[in-house]
PQR file with spaces between the fields and no chain letter, atoms N, CA, C, O and H, PARSE charges and radii, in Angstrom:
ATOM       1  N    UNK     1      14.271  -40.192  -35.071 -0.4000 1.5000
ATOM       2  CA   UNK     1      13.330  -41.290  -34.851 -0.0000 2.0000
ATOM       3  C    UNK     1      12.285  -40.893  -33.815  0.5500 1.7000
ATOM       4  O    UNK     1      11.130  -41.295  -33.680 -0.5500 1.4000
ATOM       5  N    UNK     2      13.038  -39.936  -33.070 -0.4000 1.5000
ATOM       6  CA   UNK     2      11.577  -39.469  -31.878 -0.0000 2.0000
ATOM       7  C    UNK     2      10.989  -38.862  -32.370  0.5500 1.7000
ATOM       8  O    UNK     2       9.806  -39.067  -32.098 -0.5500 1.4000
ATOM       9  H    UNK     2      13.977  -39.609  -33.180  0.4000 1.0000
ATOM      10  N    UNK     3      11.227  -37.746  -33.373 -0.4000 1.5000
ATOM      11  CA   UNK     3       9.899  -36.783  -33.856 -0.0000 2.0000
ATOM      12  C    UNK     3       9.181  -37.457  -34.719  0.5500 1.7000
ATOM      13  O    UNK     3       8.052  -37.032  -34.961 -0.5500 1.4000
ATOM      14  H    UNK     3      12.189  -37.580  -33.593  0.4000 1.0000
ATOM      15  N    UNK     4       9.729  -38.845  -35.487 -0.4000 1.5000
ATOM      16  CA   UNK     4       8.387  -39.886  -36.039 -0.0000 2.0000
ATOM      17  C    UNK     4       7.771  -40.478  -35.505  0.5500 1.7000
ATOM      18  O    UNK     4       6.664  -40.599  -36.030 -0.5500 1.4000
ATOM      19  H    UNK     4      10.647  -39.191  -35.290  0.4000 1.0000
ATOM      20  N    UNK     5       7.971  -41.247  -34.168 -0.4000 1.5000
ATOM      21  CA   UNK     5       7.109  -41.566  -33.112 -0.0000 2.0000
ATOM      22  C    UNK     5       6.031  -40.549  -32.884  0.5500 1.7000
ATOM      23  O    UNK     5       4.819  -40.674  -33.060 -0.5500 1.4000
ATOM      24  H    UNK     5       8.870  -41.149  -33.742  0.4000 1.0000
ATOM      25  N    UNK     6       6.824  -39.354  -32.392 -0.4000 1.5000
ATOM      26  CA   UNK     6       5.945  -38.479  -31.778 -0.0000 2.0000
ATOM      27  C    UNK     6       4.491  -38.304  -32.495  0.5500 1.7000
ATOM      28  O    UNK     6       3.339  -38.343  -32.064 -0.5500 1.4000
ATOM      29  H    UNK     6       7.809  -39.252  -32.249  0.4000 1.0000
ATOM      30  N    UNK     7       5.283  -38.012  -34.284 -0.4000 1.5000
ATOM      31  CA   UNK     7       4.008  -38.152  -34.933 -0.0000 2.0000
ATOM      32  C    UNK     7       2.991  -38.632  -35.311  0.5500 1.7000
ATOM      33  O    UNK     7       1.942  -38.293  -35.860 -0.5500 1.4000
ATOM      34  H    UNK     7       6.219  -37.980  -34.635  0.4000 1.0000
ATOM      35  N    UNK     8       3.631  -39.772  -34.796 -0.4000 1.5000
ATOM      36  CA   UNK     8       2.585  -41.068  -35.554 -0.0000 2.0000
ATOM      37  C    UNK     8       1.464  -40.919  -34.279  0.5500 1.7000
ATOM      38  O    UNK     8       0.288  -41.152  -34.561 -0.5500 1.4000
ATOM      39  H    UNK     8       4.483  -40.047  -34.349  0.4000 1.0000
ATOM      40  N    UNK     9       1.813  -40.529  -32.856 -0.4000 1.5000
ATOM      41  CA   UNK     9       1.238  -41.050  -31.786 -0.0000 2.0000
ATOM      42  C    UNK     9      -0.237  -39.772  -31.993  0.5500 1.7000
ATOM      43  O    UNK     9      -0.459  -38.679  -32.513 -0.5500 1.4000
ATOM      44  H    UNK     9       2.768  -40.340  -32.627  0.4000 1.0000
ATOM      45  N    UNK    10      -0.960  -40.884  -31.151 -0.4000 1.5000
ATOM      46  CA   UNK    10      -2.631  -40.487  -31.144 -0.0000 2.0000
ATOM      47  C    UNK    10      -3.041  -38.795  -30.595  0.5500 1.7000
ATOM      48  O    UNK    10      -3.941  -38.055  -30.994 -0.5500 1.4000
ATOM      49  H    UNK    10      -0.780  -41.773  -30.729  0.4000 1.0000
ATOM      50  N    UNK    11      -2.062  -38.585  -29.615 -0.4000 1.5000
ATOM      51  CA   UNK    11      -2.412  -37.271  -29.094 -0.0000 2.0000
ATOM      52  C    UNK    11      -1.939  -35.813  -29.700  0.5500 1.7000
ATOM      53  O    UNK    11      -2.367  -34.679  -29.484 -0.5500 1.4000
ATOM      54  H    UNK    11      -1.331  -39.186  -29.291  0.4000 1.0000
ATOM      55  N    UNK    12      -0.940  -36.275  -30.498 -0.4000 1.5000
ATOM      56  CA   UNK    12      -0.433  -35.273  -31.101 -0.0000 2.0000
ATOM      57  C    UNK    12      -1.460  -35.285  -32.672  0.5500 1.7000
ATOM      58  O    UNK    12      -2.079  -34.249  -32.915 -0.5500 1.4000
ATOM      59  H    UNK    12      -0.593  -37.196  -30.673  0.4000 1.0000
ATOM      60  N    UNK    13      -1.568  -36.317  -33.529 -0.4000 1.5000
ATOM      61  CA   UNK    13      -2.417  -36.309  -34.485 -0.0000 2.0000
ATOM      62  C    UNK    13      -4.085  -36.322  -34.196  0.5500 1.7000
ATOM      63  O    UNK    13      -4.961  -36.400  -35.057 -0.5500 1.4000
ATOM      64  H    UNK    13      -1.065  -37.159  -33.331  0.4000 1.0000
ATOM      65  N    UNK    14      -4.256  -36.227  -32.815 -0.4000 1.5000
ATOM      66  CA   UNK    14      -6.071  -36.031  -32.100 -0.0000 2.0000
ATOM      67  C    UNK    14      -5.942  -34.557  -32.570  0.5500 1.7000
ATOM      68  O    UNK    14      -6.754  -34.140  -33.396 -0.5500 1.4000
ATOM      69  H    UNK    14      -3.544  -36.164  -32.116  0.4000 1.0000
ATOM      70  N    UNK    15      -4.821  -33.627  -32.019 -0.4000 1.5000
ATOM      71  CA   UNK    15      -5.470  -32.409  -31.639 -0.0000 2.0000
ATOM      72  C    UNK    15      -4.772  -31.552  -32.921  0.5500 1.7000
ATOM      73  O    UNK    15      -4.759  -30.323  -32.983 -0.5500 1.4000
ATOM      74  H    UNK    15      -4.161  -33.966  -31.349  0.4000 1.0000
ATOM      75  N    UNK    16      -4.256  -32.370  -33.821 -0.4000 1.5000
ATOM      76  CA   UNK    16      -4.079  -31.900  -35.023 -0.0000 2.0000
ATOM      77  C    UNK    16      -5.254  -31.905  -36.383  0.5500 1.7000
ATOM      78  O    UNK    16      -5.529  -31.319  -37.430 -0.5500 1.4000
ATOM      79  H    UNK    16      -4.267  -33.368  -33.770  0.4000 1.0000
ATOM      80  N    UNK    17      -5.638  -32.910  -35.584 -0.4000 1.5000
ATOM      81  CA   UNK    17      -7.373  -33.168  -36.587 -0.0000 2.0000
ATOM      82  C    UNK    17      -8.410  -32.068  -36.158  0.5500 1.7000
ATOM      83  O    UNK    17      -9.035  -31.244  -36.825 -0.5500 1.4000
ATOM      84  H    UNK    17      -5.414  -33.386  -34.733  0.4000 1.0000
ATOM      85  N    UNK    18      -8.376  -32.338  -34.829 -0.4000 1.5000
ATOM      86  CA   UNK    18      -9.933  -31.174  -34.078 -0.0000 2.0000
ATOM      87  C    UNK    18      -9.185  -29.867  -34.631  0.5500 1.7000
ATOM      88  O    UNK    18     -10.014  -28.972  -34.798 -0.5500 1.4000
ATOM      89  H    UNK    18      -7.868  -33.008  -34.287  0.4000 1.0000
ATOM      90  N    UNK    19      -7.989  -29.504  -34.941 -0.4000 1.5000
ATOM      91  CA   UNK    19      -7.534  -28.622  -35.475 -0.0000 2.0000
ATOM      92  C    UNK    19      -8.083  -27.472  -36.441  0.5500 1.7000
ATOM      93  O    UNK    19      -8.540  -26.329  -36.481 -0.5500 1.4000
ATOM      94  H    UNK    19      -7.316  -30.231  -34.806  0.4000 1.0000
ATOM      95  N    UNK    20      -7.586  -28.971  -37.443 -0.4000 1.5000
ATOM      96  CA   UNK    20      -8.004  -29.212  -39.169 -0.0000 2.0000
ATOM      97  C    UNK    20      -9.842  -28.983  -38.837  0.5500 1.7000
ATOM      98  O    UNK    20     -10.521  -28.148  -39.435 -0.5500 1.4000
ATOM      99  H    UNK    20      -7.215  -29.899  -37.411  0.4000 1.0000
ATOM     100  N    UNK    21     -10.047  -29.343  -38.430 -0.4000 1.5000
ATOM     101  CA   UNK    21     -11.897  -29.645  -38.496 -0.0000 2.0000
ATOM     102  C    UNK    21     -12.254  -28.156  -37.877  0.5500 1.7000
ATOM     103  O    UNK    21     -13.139  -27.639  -38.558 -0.5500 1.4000
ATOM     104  H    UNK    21      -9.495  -30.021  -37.944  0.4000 1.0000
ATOM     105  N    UNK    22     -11.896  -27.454  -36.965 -0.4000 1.5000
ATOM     106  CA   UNK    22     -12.115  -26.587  -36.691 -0.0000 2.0000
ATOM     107  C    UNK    22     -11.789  -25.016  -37.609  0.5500 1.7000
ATOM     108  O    UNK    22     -12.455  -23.987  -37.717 -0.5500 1.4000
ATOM     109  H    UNK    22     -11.176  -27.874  -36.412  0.4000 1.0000
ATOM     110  N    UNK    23     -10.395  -25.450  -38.187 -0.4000 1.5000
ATOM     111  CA   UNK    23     -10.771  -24.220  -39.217 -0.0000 2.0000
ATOM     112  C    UNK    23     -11.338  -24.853  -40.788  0.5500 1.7000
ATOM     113  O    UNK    23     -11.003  -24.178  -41.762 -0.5500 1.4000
ATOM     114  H    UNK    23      -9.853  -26.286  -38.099  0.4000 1.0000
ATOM     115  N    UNK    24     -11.982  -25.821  -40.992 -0.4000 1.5000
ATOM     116  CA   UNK    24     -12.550  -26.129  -42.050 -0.0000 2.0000
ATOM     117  C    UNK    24     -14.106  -25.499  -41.914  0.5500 1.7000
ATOM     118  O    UNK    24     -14.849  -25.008  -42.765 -0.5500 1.4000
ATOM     119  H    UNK    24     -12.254  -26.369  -40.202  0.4000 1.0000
ATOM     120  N    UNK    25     -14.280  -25.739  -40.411 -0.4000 1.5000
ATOM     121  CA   UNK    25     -15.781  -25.031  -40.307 -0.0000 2.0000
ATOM     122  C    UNK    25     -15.468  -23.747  -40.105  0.5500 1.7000
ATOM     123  O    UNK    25     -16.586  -23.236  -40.169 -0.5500 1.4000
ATOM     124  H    UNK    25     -13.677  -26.138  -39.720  0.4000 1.0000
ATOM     125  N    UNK    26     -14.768  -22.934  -39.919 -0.4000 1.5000
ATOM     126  CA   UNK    26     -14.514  -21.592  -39.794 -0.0000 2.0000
ATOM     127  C    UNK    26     -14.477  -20.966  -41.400  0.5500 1.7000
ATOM     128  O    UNK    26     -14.602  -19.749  -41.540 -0.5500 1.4000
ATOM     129  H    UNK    26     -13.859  -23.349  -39.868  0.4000 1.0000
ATOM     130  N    UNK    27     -14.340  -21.649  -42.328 -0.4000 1.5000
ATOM     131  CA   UNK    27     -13.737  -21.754  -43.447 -0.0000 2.0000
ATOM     132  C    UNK    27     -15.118  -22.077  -44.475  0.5500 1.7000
ATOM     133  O    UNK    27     -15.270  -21.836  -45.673 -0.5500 1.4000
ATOM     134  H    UNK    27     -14.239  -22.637  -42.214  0.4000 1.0000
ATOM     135  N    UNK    28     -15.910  -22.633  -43.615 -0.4000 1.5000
ATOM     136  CA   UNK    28     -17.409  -22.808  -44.291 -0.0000 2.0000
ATOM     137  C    UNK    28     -17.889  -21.696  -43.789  0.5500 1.7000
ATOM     138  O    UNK    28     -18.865  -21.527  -44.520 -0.5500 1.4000
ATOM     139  H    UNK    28     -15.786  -22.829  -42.642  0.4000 1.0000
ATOM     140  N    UNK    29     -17.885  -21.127  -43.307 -0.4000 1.5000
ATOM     141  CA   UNK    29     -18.808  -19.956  -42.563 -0.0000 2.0000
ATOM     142  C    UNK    29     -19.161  -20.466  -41.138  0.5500 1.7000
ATOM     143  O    UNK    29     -20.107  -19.822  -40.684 -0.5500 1.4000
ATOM     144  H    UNK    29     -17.092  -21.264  -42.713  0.4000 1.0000
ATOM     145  N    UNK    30     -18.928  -20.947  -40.712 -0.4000 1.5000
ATOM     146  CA   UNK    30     -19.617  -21.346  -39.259 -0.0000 2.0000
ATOM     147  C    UNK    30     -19.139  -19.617  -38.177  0.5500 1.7000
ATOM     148  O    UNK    30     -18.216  -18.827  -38.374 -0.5500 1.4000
ATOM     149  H    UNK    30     -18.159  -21.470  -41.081  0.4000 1.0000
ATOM     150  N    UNK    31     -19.772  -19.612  -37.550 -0.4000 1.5000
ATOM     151  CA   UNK    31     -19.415  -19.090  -36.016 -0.0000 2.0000
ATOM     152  C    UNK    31     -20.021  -19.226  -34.854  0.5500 1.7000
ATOM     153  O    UNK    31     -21.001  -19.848  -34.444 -0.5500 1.4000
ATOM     154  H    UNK    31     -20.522  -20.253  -37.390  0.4000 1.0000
ATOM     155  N    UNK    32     -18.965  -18.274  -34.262 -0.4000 1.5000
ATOM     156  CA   UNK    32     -19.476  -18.968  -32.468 -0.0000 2.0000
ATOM     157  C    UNK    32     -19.875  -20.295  -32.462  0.5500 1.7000
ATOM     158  O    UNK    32     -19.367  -21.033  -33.306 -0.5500 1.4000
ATOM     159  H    UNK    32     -18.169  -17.769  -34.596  0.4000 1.0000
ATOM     160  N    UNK    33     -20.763  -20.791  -31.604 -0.4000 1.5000
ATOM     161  CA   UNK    33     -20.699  -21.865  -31.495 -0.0000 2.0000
ATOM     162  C    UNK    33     -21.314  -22.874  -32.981  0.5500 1.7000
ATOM     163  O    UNK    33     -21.606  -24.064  -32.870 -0.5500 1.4000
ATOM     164  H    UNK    33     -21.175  -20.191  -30.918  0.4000 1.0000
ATOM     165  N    UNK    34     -21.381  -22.339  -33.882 -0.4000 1.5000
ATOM     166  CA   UNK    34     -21.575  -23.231  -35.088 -0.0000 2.0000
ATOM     167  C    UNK    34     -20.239  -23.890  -35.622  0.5500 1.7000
ATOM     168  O    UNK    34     -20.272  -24.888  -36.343 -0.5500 1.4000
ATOM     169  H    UNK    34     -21.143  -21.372  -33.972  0.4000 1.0000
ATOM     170  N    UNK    35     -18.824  -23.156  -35.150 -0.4000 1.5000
ATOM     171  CA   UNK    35     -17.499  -23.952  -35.328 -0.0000 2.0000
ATOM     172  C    UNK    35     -17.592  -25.015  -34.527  0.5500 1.7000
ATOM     173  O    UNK    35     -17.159  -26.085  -34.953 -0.5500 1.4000
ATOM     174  H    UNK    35     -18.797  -22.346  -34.564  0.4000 1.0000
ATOM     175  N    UNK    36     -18.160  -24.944  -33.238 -0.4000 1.5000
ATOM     176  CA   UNK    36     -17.670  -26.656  -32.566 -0.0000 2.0000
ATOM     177  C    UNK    36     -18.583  -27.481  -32.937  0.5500 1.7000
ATOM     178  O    UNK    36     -18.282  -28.666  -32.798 -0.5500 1.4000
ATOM     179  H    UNK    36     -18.511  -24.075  -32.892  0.4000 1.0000
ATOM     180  N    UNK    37     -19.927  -27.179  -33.500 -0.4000 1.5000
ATOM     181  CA   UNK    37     -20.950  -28.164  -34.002 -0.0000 2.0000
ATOM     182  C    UNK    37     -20.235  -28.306  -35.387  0.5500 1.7000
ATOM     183  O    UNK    37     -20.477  -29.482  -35.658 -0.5500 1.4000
ATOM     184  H    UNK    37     -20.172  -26.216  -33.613  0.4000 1.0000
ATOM     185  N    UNK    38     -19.813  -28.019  -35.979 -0.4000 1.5000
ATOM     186  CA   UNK    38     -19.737  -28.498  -37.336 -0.0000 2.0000
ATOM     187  C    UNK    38     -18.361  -29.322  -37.101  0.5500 1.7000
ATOM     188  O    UNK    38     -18.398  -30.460  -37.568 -0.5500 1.4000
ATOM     189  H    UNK    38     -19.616  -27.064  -35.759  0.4000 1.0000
ATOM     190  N    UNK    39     -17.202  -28.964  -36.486 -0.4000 1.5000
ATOM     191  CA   UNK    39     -16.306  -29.665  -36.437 -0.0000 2.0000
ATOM     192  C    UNK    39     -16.336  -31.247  -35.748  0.5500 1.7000
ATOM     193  O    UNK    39     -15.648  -32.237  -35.996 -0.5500 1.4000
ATOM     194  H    UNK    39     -17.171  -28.040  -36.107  0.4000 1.0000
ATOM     195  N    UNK    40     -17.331  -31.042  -34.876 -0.4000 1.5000
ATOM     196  CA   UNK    40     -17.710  -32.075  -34.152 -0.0000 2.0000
ATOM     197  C    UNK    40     -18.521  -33.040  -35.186  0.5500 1.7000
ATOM     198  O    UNK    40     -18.548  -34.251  -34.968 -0.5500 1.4000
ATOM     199  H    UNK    40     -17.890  -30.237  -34.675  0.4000 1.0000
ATOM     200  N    UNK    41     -19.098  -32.549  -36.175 -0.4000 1.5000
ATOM     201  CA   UNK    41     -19.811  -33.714  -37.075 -0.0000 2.0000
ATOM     202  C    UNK    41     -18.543  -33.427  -38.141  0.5500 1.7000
ATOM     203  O    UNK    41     -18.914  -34.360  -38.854 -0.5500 1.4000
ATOM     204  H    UNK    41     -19.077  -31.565  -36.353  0.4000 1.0000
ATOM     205  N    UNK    42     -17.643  -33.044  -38.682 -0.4000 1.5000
ATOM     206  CA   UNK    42     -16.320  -33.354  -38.693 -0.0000 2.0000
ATOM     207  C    UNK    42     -15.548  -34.502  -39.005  0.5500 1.7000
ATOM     208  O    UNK    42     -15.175  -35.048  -40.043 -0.5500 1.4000
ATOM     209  H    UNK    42     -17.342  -32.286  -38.103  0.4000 1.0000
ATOM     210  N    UNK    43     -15.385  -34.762  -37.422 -0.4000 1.5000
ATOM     211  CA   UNK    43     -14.323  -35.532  -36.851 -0.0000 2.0000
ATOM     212  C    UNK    43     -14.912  -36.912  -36.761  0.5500 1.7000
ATOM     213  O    UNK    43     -14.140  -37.870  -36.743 -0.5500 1.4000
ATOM     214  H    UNK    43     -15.687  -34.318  -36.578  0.4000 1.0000
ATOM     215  N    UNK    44     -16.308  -37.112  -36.700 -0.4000 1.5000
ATOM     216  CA   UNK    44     -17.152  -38.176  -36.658 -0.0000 2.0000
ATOM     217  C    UNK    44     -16.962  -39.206  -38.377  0.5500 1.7000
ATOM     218  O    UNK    44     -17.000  -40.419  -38.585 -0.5500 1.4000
ATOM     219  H    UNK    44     -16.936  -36.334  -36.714  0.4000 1.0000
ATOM     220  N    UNK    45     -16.738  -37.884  -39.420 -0.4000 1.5000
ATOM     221  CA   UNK    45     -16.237  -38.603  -41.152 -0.0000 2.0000
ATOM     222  C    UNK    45     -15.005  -39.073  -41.154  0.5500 1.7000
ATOM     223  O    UNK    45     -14.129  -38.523  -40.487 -0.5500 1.4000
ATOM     224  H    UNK    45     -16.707  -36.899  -39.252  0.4000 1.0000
ATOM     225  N    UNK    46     -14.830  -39.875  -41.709 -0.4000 1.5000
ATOM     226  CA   UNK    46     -13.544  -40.519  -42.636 -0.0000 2.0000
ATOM     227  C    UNK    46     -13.325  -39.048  -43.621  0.5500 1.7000
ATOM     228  O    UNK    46     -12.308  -38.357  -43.547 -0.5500 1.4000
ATOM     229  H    UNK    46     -15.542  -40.322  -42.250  0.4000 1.0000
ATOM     230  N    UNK    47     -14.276  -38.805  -44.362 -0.4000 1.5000
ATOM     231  CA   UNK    47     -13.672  -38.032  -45.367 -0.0000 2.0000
ATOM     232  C    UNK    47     -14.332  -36.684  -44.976  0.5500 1.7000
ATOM     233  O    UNK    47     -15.471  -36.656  -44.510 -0.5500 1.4000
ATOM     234  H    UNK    47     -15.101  -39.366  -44.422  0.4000 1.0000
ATOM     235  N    UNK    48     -13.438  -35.339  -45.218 -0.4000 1.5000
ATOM     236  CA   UNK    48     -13.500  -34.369  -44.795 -0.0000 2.0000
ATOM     237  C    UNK    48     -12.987  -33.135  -45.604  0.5500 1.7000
ATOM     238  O    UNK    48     -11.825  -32.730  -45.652 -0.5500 1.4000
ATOM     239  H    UNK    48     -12.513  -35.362  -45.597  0.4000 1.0000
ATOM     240  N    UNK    49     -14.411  -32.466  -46.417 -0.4000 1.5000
ATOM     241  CA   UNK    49     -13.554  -31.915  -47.387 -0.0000 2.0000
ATOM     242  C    UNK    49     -14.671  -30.393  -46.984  0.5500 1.7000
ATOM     243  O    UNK    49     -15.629  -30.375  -46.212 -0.5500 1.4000
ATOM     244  H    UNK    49     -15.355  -32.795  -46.379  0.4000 1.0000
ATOM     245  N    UNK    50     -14.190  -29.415  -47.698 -0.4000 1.5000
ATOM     246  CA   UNK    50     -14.446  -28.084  -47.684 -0.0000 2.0000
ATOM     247  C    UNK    50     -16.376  -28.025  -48.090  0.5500 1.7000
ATOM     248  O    UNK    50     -17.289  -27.426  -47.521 -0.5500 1.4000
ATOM     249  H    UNK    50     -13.412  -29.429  -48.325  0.4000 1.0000
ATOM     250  N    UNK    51     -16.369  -28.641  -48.908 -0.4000 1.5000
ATOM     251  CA   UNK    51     -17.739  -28.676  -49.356 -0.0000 2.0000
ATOM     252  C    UNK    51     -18.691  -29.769  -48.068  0.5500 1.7000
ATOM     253  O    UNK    51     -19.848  -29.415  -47.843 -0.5500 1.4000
ATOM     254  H    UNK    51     -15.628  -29.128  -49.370  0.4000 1.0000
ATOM     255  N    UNK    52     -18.306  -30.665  -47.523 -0.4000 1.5000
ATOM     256  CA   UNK    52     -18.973  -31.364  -46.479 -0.0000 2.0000
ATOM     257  C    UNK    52     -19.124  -29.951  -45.293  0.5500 1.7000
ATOM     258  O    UNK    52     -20.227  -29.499  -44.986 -0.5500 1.4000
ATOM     259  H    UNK    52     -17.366  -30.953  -47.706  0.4000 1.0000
ATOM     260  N    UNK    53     -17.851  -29.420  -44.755 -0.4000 1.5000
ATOM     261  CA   UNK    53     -18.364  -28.994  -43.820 -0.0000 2.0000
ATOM     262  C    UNK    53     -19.522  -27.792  -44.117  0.5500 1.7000
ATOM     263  O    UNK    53     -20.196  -27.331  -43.196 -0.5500 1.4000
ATOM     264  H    UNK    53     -16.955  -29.788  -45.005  0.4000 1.0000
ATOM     265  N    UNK    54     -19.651  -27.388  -45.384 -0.4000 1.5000
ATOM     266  CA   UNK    54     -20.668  -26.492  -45.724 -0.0000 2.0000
ATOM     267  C    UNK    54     -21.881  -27.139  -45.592  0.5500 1.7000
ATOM     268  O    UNK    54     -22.704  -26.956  -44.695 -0.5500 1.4000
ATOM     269  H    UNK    54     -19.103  -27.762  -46.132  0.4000 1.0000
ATOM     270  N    UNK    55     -21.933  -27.679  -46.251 -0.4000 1.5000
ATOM     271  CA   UNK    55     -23.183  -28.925  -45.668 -0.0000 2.0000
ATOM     272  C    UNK    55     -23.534  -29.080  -44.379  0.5500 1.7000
ATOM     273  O    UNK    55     -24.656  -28.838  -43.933 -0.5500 1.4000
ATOM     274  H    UNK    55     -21.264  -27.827  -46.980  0.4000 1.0000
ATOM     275  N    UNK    56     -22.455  -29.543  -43.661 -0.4000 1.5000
ATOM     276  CA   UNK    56     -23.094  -29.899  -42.124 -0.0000 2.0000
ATOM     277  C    UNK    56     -23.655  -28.586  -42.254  0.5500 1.7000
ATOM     278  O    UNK    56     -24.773  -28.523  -42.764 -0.5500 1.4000
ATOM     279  H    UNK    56     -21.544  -29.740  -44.023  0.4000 1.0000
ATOM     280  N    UNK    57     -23.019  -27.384  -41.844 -0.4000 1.5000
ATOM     281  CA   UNK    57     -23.439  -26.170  -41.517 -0.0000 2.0000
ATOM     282  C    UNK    57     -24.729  -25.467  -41.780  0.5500 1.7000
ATOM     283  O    UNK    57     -25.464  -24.743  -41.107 -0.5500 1.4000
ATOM     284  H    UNK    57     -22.110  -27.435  -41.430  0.4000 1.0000
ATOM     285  N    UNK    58     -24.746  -25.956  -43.044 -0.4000 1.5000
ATOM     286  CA   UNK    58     -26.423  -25.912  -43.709 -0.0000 2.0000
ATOM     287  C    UNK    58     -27.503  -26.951  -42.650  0.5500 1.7000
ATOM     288  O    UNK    58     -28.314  -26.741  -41.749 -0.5500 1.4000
ATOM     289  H    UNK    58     -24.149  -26.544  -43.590  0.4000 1.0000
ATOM     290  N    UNK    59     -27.085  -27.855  -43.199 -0.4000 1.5000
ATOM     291  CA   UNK    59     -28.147  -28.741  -42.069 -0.0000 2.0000
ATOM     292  C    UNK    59     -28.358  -27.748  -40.282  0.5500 1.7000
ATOM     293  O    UNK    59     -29.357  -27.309  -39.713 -0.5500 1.4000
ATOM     294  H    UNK    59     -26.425  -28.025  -43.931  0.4000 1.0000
ATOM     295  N    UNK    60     -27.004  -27.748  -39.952 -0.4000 1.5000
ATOM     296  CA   UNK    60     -27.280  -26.875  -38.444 -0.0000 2.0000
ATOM     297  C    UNK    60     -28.293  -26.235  -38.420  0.5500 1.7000
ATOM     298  O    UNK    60     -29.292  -26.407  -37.722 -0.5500 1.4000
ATOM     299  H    UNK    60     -26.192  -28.104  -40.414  0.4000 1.0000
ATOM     300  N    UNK    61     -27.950  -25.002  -39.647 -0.4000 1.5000
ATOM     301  CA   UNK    61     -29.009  -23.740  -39.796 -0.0000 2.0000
ATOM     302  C    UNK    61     -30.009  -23.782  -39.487  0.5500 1.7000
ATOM     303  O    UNK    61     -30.633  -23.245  -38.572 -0.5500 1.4000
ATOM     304  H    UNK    61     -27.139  -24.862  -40.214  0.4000 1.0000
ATOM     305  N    UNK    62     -30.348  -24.699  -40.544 -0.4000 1.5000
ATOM     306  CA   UNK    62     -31.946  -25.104  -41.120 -0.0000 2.0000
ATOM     307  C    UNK    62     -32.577  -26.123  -39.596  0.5500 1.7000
ATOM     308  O    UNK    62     -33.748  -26.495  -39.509 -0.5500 1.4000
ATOM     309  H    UNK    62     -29.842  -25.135  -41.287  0.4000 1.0000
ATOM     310  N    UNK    63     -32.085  -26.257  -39.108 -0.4000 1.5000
ATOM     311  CA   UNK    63     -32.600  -27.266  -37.994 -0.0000 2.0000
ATOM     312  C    UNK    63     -32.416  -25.965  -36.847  0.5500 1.7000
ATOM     313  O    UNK    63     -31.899  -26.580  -35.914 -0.5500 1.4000
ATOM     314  H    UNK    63     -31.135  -25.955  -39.179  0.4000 1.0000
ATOM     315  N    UNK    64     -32.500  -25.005  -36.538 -0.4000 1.5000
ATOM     316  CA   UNK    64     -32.346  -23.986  -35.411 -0.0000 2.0000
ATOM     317  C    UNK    64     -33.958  -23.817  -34.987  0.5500 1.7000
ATOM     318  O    UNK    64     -34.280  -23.053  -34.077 -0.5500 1.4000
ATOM     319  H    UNK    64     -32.919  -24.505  -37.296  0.4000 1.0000
């Protein structure tokens, strides 16, 4: 029953998301600091799929 608590709770599933979001942009191509910008617009969606974070990443680019 404690390791379902544990899971359910906010800090353990926070830094399991910035996680997830961080190798999704690694995973789009991002680097250096284009992984924390893309993960950071990320974590901001409800929905979060392989093809979005390519997108953000595009937008980044193109806006440099």
């Amino acid at each position: 029953l404690g390791a379902l608590r544990a899971l359910a709770m906010e800090g353990i599933n926070k830094g399991h998301m910035k996680l997830h979001s961080d190798n999704m942009a690694m995973a789009a191509g991002a680097t250096g600091a284009e992984i924390q910008q893309v993960a950071d617009e990320l974590r901001k969606l409800d929905e979060k799929t392989p093809t979005i974070a390519a997108e953000i990443l595009e937008s980044i680019r193109q806006n440099k």
